[in-house]
DRENRODO-166604 format. One record per residue: x, y, z of N, C-alpha, C in turn; residue in three letters. Coordinates in steps of 0.1 Angstrom, whole numbers, padded with zeros to 4 digits, always signed. Atoms other than C-alpha are relative to their C-alpha. Layout:
# DRENRODO-166604
XYZXYZXYZALA/...
//
This chain:
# DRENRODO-166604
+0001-0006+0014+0803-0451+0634-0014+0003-0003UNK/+0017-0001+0001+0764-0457+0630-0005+0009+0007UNK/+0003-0009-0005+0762-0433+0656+0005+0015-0002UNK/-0001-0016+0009+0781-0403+0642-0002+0001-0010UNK/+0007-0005+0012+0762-0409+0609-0014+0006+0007UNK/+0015+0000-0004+0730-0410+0627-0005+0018+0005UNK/-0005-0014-0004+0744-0373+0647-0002+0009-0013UNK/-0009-0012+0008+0758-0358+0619-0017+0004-0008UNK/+0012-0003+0011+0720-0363+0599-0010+0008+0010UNK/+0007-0004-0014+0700-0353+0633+0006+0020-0003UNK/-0005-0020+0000+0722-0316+0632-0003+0004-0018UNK/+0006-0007+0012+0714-0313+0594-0020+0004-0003UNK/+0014-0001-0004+0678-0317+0600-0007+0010+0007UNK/+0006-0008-0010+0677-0293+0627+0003+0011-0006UNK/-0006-0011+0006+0696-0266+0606-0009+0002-0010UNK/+0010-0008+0015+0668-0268+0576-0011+0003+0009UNK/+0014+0000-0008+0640-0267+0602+0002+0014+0007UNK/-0001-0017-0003+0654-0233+0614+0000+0012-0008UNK/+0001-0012+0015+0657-0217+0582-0012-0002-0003UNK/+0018-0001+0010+0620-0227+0565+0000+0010-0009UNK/+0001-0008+0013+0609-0206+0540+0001+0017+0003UNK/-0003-0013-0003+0617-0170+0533-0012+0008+0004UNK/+0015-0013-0011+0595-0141+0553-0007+0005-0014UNK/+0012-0004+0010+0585-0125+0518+0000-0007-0014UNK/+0004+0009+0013+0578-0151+0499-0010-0005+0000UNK/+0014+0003-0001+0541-0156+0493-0006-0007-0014UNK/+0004+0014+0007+0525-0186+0479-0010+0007-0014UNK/+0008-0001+0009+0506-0183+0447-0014+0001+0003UNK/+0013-0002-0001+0471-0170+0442-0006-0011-0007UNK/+0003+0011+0010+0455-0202+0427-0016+0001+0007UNK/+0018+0003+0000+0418-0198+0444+0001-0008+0006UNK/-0002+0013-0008+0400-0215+0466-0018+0001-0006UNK/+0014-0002+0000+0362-0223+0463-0010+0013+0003UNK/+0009-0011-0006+0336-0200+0463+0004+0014+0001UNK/-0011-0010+0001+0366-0175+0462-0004+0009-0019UNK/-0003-0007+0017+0360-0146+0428+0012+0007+0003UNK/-0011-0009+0001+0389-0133+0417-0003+0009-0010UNK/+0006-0011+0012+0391-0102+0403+0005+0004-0011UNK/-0005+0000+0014+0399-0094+0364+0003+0011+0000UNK/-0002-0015+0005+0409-0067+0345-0013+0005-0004UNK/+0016-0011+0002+0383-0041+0343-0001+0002-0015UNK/+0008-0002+0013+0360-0042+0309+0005+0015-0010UNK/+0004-0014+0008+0366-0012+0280-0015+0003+0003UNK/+0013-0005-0001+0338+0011+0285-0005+0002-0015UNK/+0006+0002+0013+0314+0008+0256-0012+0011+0000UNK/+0006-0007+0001+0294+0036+0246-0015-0005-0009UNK/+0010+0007+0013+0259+0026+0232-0003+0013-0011UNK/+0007-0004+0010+0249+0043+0202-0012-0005-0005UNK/+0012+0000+0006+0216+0048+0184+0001-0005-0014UNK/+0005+0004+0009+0212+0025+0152-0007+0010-0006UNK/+0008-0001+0006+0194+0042+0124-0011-0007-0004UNK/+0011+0014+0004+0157+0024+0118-0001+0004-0012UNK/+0002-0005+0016+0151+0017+0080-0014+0001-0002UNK/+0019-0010+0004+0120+0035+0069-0004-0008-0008UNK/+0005+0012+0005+0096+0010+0060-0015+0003-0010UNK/+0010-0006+0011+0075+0037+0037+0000-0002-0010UNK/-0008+0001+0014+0093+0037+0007-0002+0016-0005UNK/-0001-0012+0002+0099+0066-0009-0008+0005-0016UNK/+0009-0005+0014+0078+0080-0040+0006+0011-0005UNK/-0006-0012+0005+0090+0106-0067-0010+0011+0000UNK/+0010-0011-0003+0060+0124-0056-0005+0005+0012UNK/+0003-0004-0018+0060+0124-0018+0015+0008+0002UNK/-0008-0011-0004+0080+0152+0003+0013-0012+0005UNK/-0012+0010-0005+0099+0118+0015+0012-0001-0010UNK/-0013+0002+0011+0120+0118-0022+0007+0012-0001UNK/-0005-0007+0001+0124+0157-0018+0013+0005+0013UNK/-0005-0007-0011+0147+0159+0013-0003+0005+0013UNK/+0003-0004-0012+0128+0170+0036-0004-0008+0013UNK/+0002+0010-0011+0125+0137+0056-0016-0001+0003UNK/+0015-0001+0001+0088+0142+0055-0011-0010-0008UNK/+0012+0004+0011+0059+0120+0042-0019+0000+0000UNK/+0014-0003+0001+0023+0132+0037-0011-0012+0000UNK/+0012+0010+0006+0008+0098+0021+0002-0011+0010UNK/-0004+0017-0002+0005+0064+0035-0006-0010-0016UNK/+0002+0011+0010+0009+0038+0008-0006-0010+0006UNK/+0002+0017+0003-0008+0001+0007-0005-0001-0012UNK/+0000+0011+0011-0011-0024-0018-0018+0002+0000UNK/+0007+0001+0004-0043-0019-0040-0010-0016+0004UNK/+0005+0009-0001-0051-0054-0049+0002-0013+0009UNK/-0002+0008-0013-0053-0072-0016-0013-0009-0005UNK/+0013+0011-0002-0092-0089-0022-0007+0009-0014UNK/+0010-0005+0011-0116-0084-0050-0005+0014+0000UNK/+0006-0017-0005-0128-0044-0052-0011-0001-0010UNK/+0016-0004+0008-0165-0039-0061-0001+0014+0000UNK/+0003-0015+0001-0177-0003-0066-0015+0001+0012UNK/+0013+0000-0010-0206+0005-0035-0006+0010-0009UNK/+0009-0007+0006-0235+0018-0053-0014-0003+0005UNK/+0011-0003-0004-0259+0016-0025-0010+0014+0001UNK/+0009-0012-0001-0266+0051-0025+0003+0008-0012UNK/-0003-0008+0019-0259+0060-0066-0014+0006-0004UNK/+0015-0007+0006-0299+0067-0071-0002+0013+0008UNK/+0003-0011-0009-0299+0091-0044+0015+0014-0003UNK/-0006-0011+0000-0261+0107-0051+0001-0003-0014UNK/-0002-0008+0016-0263+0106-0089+0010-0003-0002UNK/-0015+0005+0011-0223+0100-0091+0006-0009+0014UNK/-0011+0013-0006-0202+0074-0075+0015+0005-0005UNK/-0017+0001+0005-0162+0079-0076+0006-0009+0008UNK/-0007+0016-0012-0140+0047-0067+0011+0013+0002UNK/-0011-0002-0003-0112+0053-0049+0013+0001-0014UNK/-0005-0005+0009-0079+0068-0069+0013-0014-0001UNK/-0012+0014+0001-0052+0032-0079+0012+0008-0004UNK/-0016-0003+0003-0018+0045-0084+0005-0011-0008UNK/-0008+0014+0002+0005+0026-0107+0014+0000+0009UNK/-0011+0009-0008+0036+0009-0096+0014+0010+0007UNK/-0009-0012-0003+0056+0044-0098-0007+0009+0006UNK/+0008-0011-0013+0031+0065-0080+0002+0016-0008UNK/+0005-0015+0010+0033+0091-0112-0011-0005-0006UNK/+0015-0002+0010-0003+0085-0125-0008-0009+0010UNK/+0014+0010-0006-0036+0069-0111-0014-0001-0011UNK/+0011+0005+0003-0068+0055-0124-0011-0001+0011UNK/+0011+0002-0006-0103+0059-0115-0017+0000-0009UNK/+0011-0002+0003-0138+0057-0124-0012+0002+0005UNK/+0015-0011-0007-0175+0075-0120-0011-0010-0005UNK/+0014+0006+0004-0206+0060-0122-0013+0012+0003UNK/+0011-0014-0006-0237+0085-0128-0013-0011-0003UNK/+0014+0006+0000-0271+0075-0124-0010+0013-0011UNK/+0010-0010+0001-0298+0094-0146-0016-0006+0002UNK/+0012+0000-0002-0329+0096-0134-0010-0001-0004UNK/+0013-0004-0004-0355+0106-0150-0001-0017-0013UNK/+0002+0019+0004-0346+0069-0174+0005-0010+0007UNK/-0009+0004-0013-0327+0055-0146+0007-0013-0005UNK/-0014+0006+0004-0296+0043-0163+0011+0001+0007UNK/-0013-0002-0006-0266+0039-0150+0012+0002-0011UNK/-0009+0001+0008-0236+0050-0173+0012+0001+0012UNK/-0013-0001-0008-0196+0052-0163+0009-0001-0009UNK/-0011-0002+0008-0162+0064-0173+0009-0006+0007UNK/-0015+0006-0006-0125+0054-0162+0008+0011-0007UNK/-0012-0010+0001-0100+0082-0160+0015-0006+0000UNK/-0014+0001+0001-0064+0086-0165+0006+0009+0005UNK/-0003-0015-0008-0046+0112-0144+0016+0000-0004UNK/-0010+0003-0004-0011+0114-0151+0011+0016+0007UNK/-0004-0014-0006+0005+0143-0129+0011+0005+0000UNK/-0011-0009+0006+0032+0167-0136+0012+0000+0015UNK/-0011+0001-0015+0063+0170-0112+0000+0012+0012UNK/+0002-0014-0005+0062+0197-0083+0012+0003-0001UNK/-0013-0009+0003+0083+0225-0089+0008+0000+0014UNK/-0013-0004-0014+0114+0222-0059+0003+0010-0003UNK/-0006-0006-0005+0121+0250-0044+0019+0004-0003UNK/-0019+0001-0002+0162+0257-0053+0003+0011+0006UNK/-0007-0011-0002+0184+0277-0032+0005+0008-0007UNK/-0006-0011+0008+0193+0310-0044+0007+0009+0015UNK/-0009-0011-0004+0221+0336-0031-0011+0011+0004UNK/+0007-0011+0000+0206+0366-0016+0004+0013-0008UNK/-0008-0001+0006+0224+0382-0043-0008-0003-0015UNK/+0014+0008+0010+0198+0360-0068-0013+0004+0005UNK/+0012-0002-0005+0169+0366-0049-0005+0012-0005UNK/+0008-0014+0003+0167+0404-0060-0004+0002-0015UNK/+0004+0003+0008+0167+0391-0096-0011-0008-0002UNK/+0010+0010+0004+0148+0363-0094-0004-0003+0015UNK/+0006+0006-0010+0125+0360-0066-0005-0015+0002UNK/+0000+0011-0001+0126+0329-0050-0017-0009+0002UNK/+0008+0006+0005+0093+0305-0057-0010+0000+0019UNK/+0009+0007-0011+0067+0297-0022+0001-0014-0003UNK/-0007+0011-0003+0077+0268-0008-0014-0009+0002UNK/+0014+0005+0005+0051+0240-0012-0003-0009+0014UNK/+0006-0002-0009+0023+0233+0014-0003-0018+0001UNK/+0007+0019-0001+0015+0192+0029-0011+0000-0011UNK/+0010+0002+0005-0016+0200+0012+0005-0001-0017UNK/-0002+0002+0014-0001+0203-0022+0001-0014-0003UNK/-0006+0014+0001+0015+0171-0023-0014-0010+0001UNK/+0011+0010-0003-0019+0156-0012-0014+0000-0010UNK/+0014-0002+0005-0042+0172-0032+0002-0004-0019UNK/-0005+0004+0013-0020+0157-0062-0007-0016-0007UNK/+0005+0011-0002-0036+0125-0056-0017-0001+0005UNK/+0017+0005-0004-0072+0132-0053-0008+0007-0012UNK/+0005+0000+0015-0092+0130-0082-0014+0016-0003UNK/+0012-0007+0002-0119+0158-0075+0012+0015-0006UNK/-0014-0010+0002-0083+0186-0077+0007-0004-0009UNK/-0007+0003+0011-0071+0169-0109-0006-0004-0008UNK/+0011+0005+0013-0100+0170-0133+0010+0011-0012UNK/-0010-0002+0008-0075+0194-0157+0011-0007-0005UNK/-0010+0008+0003-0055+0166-0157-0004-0012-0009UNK/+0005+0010+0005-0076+0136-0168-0003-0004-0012UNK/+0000+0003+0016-0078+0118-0201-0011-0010+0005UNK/+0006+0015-0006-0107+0095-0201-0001-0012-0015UNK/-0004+0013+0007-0098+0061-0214-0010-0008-0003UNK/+0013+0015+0006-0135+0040-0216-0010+0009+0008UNK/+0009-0001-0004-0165+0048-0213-0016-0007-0006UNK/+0006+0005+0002-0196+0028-0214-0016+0006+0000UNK/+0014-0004-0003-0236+0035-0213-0006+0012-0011UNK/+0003-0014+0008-0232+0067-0237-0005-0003-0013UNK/+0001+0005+0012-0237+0054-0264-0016+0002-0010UNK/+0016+0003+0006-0278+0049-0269-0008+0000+0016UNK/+0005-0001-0013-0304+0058-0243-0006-0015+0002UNK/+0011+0015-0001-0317+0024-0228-0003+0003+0016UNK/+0003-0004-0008-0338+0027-0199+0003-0014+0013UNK/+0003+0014-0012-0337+0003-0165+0018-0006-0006UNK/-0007+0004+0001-0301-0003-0182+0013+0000+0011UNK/-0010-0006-0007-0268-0004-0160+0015-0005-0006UNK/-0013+0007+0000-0230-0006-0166+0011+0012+0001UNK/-0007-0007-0009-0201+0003-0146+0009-0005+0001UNK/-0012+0009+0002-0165-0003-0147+0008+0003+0012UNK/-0004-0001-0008-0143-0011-0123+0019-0002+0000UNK/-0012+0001+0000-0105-0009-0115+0005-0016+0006UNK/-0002+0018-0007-0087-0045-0108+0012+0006+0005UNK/-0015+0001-0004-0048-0034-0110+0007+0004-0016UNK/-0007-0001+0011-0022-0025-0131+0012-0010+0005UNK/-0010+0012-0002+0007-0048-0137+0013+0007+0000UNK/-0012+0001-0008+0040-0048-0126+0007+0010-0006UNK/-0010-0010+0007+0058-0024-0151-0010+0011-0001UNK/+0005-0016-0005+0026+0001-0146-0001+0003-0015UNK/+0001-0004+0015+0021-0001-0191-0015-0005+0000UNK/+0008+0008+0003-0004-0019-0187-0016+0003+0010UNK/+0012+0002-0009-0043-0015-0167-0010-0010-0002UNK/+0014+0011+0001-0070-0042-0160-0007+0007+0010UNK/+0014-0002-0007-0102-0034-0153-0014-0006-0003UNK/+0010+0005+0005-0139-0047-0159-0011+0007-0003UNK/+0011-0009+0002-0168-0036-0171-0014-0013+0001UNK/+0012+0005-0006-0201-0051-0155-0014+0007-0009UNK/+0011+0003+0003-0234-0054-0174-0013+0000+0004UNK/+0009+0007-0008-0270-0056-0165-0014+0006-0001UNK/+0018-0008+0006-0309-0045-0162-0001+0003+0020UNK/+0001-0009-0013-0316-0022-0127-0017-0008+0010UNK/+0010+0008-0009-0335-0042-0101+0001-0014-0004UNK/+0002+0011+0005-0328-0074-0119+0010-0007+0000UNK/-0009+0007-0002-0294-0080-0118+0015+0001-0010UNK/-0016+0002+0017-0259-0087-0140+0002-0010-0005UNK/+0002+0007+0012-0260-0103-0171+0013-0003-0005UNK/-0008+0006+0004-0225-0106-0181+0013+0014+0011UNK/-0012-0002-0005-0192-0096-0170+0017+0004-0009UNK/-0007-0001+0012-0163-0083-0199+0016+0005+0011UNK/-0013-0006-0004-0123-0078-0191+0004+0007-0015UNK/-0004-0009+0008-0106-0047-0204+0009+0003+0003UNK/-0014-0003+0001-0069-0039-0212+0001+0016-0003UNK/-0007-0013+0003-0055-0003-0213+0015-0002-0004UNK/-0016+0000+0001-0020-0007-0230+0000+0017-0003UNK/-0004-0011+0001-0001+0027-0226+0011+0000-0014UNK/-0010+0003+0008+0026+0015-0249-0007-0004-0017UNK/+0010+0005+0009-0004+0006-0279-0007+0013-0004UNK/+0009-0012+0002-0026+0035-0269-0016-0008-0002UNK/+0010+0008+0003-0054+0015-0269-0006-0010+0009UNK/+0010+0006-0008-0082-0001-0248-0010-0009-0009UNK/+0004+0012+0006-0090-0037-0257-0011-0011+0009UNK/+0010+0004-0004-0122-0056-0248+0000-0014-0001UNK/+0000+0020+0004-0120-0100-0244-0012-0002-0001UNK/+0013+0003+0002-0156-0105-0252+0005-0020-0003UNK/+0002+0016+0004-0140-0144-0263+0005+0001+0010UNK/-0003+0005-0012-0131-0151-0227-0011-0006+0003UNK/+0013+0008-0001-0170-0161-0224-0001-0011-0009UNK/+0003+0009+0007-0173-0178-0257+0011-0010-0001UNK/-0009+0013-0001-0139-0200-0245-0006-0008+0009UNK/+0001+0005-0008-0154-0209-0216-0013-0008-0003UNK/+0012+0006+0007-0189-0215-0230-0002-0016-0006UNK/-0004+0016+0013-0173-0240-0258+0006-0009+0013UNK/-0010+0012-0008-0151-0259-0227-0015-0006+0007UNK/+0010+0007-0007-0189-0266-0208-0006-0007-0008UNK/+0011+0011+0008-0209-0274-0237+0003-0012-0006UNK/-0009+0007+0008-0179-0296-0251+0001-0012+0016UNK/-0006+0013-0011-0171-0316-0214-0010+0002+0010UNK/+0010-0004-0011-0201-0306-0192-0014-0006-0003UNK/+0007+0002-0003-0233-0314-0190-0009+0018+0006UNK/+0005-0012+0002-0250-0277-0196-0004+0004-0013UNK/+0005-0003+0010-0269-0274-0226-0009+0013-0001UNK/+0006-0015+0002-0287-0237-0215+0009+0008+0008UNK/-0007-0012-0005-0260-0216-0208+0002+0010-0007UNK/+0009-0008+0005-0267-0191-0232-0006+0006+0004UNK/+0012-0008-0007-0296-0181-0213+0002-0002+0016UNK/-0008-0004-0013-0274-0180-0179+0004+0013-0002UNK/-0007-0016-0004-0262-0146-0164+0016-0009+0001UNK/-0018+0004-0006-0223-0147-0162+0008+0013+0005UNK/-0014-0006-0013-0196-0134-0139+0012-0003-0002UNK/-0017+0000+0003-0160-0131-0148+0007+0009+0010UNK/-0011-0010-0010-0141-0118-0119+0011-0001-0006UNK/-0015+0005+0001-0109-0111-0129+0006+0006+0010UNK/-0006-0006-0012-0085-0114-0098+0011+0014+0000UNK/-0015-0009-0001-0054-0094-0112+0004-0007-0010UNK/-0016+0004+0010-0016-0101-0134+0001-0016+0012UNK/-0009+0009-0008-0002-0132-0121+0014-0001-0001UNK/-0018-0005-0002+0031-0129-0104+0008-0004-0010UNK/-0010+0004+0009+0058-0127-0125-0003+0005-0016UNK/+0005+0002+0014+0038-0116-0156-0003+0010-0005UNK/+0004-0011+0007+0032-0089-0178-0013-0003-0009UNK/+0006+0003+0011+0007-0105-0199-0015-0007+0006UNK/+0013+0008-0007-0015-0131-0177-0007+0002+0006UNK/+0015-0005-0007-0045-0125-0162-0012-0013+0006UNK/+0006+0010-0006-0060-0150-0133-0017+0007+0000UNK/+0015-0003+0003-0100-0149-0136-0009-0016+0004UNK/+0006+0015-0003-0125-0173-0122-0015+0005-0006UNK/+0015-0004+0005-0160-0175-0136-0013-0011+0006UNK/+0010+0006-0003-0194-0184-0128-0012+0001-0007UNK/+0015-0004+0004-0231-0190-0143-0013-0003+0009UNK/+0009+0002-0010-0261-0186-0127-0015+0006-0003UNK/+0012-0003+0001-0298-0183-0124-0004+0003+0008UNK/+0007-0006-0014-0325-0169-0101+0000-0011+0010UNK/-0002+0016-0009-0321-0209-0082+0012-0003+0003UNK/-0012+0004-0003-0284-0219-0084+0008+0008-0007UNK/-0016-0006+0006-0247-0204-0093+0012-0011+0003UNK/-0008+0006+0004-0224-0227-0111+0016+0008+0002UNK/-0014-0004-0002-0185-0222-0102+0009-0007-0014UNK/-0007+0007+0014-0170-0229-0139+0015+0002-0001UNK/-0018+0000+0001-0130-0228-0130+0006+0013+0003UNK/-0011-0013-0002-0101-0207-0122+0010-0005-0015UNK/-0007+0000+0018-0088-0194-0157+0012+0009+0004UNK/-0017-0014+0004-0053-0174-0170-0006+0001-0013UNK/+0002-0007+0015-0057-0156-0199+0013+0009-0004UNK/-0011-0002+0006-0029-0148-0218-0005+0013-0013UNK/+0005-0011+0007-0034-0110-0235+0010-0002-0012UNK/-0007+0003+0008-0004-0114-0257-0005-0009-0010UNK/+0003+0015+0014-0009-0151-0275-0015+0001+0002UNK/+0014+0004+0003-0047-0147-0269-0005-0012+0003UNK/+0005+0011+0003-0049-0178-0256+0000-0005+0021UNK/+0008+0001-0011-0074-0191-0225+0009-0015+0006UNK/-0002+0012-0006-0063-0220-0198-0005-0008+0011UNK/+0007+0005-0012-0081-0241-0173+0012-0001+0010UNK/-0008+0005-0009-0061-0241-0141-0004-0009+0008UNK/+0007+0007-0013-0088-0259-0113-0011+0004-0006UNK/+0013+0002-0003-0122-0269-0113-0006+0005+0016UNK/+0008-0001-0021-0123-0259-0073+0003+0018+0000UNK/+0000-0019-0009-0126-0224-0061+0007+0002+0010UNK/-0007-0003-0012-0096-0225-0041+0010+0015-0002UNK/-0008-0010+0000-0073-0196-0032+0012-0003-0010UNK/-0009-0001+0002-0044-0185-0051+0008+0011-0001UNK/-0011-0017-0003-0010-0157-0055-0010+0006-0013UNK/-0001-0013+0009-0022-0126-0073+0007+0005+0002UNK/-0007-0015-0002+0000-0096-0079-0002+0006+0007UNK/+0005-0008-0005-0006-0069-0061+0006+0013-0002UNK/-0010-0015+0007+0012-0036-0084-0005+0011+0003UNK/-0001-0008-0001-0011-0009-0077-0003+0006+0015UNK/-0002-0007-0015-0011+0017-0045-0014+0007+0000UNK/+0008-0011-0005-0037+0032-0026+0007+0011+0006UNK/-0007-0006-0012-0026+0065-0007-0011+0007+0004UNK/+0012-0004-0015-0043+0079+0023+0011+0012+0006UNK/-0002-0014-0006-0038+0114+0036+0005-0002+0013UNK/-0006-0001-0012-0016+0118+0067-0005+0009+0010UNK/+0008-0010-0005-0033+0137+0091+0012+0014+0002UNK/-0010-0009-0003-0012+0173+0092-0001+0002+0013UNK/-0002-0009-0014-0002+0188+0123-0008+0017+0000UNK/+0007-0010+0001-0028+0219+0129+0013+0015+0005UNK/-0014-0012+0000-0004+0254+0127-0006+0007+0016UNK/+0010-0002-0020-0009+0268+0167-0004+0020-0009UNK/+0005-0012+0002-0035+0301+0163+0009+0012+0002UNK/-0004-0008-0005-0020+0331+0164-0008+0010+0008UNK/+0010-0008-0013-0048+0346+0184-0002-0005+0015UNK/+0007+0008-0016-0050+0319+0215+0007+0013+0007UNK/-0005-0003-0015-0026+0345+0234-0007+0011+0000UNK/+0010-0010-0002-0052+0374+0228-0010-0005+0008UNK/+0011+0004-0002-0078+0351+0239+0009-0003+0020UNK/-0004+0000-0011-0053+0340+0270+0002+0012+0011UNK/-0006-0006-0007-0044+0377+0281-0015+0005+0001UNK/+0010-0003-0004-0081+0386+0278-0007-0005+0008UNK/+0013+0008-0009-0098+0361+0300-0001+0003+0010UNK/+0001-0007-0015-0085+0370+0331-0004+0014+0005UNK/+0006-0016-0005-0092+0406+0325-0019-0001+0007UNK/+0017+0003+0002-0130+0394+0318-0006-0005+0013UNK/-0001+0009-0015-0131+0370+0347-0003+0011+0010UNK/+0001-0012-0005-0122+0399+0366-0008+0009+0006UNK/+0006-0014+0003-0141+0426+0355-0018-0006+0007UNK/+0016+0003-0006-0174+0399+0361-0004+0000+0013UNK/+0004-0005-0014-0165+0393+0394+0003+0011+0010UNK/-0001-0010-0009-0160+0426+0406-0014+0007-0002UNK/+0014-0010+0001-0193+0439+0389-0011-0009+0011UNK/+0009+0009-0008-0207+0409+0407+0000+0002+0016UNK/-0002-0002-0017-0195+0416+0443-0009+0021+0006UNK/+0000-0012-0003-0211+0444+0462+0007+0009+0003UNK/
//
């Protein structure tokens, strides 16, 4: 019996070992090392061009606000560092003009002239006000309109540029301060200068410098232009606060008969009203550093911030602009000049050849 179990399992054994697995039946792809398999192919992706954001800004007086994608000026920020007026060569040119400050909207600018006269050799000076009118755009008209109303000449880079330069906008100017006119005094100088306008653009700071020609500057005065007042205001007690704070906690009993120096830096951020200003007194031997002040135009009222002369934020509201160089229009004569050369050419060396 053990042996026809033993049989019977022997012929079942031999019957699966003839069959094995089916002919199309193939094992799974599972990878092997080092083996890539391949995926579904990627959507094709088309790149596109980003628009870059224009990092000019746009003015309601540059060709960049009228549509035409165009901009003539370059802006930067006025008050970056202290601005003196260069009056190395005022005896020899007679007039000085600073640079033109834009306010914050880039519809109006401020400047000022310094003249020399000669034959008392004073220095006077004014401070302008320019505020410029809108250019007339161009509007489409029907050709239909055009025989009524002919349509306007379309306006030139140069227009746009010469809106902003103070020698092509004297019909426009109001002048706001002027100093030295007053009484002739000889060997005298005084000359004002632009600082900044503050942040809403109602408001101008500027200074007016003091002094005797060959000898030096005697004092130093801040001056407000409110547009909203109408009226140009002079801090003459910004000296006599500072004065009283030395002679009161200092150890300075001839300051009086010191020259002083009131830089004022600018607005301080955030402010319509404040005014950072550091001051100093000084003699033909040493120059005293007497604090970084604020001065408050509104409440009228002065503040010690630091005894050190260290850096601090100013504002910085108004614009310089600087002429773009145009693109030169091509001659319309180069191709007379191109179809004659060769004639010439020509003509020389055949008279030249025997």
């Amino acid at each position: 019996m053990k042996y026809v179990a033993y049989k019977t399992m022997a012929v079942i054994l031999a019957v699966l070992s003839l069959l094995g697995s089916p002919a199309n039946a193939n094992p799974p792809n599972t990878g092997k090392l080092g083996e890539v398999i391949p995926m579904s192919p990627s959507p094709v992706v088309t790149p596109q061009s980003l628009p870059q954001p224009d990092e000019r800004g746009s003015s309601p007086l540059s060709v960049d606000s009228q549509g035409d994608g165009v901009d003539y000026m370059h802006f930067e920020p006025y008050n970056t560092f202290p601005k003196e007026l260069d009056l190395w060569s005022l005896e020899k040119a007679r007039l000085i003009r600073s640079t033109a400050v834009l306010n914050p909207e880039r519809d109006a600018f401020a400047y000022s002239e310094v003249l020399f006269v000669p034959n008392i050799r004073q220095t006077i000076s004014k401070l302008y006000l320019v505020k410029m009118p809108e250019p007339v755009r161009v509007q489409p008209h029907l050709p239909s309109e055009d025989i009524a109303t002919p349509p306007q000449p379309q306006l030139k880079p140069t227009d746009y540029q010469s809106r902003y330069d103070p020698a092509k906008t004297v019909k426009y100017r109001v002048t706001l301060a002027q100093v030295g006119f007053e009484q002739v005094k000889p060997f005298d100088f005084k000359t004002l200068t632009i600082v900044d306008w503050n942040a809403s653009g109602r408001r101008l700071l500027f200074k007016e410098r003091s002094g005797t020609l060959h000898l030096g500057l005697r004092v130093t005065d801040i001056l407000i232009y409110d547009e909203a007042k109408g009226t140009v205001t002079i801090y003459q007690e910004v000296q006599r606060i500072i004065t009283n704070y030395w002679l009161t906690h200092g150890n300075q009993p001839n300051l009086a008969s010191l020259s002083w120096e009131i830089q004022p830096l600018g607005w301080e951020p955030l402010s319509e009203s404040n005014i950072l200003l550091k001051a100093w007194a000084f003699d033909q031997h040493e120059k005293k550093f007497l604090g970084l002040w604020r001065y408050d135009a509104d409440a009228e009222r002065t503040t010690l911030l630091q005894l050190t002369d260290d850096p601090i934020a100013v504002a910085a509201n108004g614009w310089l602009a600087t002429p773009i160089p145009i693109p030169s229009e091509p001659d319309r004569s180069t191709w007379k000049t191109r179809l004659r050369h060769p004639l010439q050419q020509g003509s020389q060396s055949s008279s030249s050849n025997p």
